[in-house]
N, CA, C and O of each residue as an XYZ file, in Angstrom:
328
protein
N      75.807     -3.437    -14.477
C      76.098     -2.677    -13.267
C      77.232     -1.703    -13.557
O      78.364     -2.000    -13.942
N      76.863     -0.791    -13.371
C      78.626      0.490    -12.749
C      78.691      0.939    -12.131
O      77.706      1.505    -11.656
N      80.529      1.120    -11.365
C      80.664      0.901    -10.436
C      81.565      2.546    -11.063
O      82.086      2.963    -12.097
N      81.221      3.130     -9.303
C      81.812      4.771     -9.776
C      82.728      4.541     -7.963
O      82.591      3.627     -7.150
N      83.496      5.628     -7.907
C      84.294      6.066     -6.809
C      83.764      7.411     -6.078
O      84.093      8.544     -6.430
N      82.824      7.085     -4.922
C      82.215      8.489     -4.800
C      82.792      9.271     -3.107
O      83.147      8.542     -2.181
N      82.782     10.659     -3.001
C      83.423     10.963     -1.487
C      81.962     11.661     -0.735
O      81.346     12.602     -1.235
N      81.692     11.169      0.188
C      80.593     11.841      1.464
C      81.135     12.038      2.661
O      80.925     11.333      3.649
N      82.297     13.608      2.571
C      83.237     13.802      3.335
C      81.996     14.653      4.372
O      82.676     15.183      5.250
N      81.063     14.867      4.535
C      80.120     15.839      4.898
C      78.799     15.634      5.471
O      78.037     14.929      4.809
N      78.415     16.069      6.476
C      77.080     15.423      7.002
C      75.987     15.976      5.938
O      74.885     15.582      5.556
N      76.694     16.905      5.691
C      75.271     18.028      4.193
C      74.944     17.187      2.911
O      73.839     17.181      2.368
N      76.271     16.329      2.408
C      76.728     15.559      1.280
C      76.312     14.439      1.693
O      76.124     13.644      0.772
N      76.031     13.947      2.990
C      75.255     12.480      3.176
C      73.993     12.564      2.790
O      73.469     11.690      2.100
N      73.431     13.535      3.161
C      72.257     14.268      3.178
C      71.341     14.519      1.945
O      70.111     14.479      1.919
N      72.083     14.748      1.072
C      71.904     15.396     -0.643
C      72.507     14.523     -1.175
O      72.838     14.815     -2.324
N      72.813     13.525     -0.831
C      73.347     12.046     -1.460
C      72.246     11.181     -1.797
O      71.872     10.734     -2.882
N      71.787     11.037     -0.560
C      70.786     10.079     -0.259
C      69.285     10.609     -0.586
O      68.366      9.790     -0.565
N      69.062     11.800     -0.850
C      67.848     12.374     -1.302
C      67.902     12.168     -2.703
O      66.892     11.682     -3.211
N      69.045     12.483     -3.574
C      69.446     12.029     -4.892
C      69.208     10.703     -5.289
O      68.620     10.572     -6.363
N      69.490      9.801     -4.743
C      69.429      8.700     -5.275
C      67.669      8.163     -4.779
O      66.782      7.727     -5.513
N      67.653      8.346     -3.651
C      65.633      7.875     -4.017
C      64.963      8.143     -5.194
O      64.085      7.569     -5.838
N      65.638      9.220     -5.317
C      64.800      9.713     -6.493
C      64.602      8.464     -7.750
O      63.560      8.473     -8.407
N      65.356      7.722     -7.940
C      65.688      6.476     -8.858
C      65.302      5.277     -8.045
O      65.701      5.065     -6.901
N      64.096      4.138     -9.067
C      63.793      3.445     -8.685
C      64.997      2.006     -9.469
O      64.769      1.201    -10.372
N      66.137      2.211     -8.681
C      67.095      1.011     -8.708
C      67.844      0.794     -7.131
O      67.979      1.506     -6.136
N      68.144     -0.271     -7.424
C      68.805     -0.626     -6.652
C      70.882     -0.096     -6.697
O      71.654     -0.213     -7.648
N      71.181      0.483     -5.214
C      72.674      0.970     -5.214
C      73.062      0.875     -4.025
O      72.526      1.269     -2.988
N      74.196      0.236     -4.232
C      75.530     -0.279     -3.277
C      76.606      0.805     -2.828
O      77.039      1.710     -3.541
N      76.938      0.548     -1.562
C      78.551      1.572     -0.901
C      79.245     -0.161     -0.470
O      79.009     -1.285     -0.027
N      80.012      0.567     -0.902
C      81.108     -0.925     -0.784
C      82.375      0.118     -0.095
O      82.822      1.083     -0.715
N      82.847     -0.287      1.307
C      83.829      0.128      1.637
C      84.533     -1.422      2.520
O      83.928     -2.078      3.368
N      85.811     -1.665      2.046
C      85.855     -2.447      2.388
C      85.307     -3.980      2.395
O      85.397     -4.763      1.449
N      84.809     -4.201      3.475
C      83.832     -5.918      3.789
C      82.860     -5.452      3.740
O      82.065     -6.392      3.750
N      82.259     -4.428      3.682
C      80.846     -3.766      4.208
C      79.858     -3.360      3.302
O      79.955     -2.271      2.736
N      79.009     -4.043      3.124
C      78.074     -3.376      1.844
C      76.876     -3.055      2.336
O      76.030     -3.639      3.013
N      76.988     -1.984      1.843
C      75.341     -1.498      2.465
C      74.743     -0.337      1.347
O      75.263      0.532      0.647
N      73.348     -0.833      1.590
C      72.330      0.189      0.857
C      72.761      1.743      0.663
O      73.046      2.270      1.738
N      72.864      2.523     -0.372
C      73.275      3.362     -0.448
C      71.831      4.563     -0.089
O      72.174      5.745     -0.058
N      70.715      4.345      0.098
C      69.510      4.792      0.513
C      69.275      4.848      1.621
O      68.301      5.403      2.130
N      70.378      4.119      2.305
C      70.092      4.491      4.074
C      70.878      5.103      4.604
O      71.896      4.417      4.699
N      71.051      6.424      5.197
C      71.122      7.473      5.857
C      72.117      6.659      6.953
O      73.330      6.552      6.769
N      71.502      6.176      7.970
C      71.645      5.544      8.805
C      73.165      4.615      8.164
O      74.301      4.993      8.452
N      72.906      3.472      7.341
C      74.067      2.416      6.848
C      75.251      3.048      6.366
O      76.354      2.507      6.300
N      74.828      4.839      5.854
C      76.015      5.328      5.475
C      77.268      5.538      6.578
O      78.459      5.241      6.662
N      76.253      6.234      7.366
C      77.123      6.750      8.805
C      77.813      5.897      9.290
O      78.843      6.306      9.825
N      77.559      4.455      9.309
C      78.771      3.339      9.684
C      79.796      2.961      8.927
O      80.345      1.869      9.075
N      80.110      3.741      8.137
C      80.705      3.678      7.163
C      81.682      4.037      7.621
O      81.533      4.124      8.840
N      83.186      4.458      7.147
C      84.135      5.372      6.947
C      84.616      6.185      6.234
O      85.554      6.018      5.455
N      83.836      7.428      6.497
C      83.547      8.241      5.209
C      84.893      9.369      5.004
O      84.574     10.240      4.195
N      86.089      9.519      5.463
C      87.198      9.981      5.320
C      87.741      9.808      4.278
O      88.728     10.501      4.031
N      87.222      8.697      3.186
C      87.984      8.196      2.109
C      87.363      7.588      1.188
O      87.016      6.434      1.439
N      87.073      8.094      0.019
C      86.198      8.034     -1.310
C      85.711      6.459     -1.525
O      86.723      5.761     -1.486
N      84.516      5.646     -1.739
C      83.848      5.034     -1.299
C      83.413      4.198     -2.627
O      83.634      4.926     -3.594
N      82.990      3.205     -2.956
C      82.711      2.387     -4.294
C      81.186      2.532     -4.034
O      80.582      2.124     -3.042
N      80.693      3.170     -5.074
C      79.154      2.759     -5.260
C      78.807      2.308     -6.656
O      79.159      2.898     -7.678
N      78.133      1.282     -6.608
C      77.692      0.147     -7.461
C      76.351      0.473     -8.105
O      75.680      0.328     -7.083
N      75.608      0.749     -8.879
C      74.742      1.041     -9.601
C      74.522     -0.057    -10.216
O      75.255     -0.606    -11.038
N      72.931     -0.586     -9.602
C      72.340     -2.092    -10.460
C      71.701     -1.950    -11.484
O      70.817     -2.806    -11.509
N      71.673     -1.155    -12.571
C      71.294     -0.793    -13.541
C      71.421     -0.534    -15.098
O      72.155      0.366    -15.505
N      70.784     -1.238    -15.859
C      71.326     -1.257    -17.197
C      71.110     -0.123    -18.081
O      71.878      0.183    -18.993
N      69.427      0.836    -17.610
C      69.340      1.533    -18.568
C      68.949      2.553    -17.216
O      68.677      2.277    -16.047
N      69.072      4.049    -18.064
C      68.854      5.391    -17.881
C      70.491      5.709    -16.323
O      70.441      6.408    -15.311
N      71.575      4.894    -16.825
C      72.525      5.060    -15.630
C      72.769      6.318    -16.234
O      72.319      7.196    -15.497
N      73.408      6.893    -17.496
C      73.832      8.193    -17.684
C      72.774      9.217    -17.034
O      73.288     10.179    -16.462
N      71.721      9.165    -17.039
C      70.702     10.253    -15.951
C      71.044     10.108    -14.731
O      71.282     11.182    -14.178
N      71.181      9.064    -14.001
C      71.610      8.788    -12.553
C      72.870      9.647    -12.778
O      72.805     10.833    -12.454
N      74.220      9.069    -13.398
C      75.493      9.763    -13.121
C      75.578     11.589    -13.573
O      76.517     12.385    -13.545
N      74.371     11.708    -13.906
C      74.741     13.364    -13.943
C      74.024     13.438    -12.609
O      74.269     14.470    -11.984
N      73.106     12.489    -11.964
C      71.992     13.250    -10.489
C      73.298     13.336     -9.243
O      73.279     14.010     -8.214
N      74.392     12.416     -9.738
C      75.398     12.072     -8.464
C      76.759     12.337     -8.834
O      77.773     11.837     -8.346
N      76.620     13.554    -10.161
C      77.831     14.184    -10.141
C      78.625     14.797     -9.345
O      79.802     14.464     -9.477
N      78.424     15.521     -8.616
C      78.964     16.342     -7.355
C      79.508     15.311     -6.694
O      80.660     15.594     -6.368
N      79.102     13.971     -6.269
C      79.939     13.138     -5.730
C      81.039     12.395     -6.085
O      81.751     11.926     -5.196
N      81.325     12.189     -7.416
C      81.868     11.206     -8.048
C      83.270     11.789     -8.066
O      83.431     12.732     -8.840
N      84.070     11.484     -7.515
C      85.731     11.463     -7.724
C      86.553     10.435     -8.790
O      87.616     10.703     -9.349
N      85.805      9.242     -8.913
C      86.615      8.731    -10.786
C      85.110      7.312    -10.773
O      84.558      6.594     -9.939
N      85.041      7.540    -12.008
C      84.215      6.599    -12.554
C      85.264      5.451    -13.049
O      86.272      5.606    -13.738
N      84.696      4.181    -12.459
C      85.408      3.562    -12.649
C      85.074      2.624    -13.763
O      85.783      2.578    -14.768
N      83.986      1.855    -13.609
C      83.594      0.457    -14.972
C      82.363      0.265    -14.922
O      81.512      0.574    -14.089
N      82.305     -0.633    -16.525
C      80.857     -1.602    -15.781
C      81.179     -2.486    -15.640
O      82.352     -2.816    -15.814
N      80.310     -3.200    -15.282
C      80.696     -4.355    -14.029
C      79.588     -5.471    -14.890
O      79.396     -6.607    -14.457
């Protein structure tokens, strides 16, 4: 798994977030706080608190370097694998 630091300060950036990542058949996490939710739902994002850069979790062992260039624009610090 890796775990990156991403910001969806933007209803446009929720938007082009979440179209990005369908595109990949894995499974991915927003961890803010207590709260984990599907990073594919539109909807689970918005309950979020999106004022302040956000942990997303990537369940994936292979082709993550293709994912992290699809969700570059979001990523404010890459953090580990996990």
């Amino acid at each position: 798994m890796k775990a990156v630091k991403i910001s969806l300060n933007s209803i446009d950036k929720v938007k082009a977030f979440v179209n990005d990542v369908t595109k990949f058949d894995t499974d991915f996490d927003l961890v803010s706080g207590r709260y984990v939710i599907d990073a594919k739902s539109i909807m689970g994002i918005f309950s979020l608190d999106l004022s302040k850069p956000i942990d997303l979790n990537i369940h994936s062992e292979e082709g993550v370097e293709q994912i992290l260039n699809a969700i570059r624009p979001y990523i404010v610090e890459e953090n580990r694998t996990v």
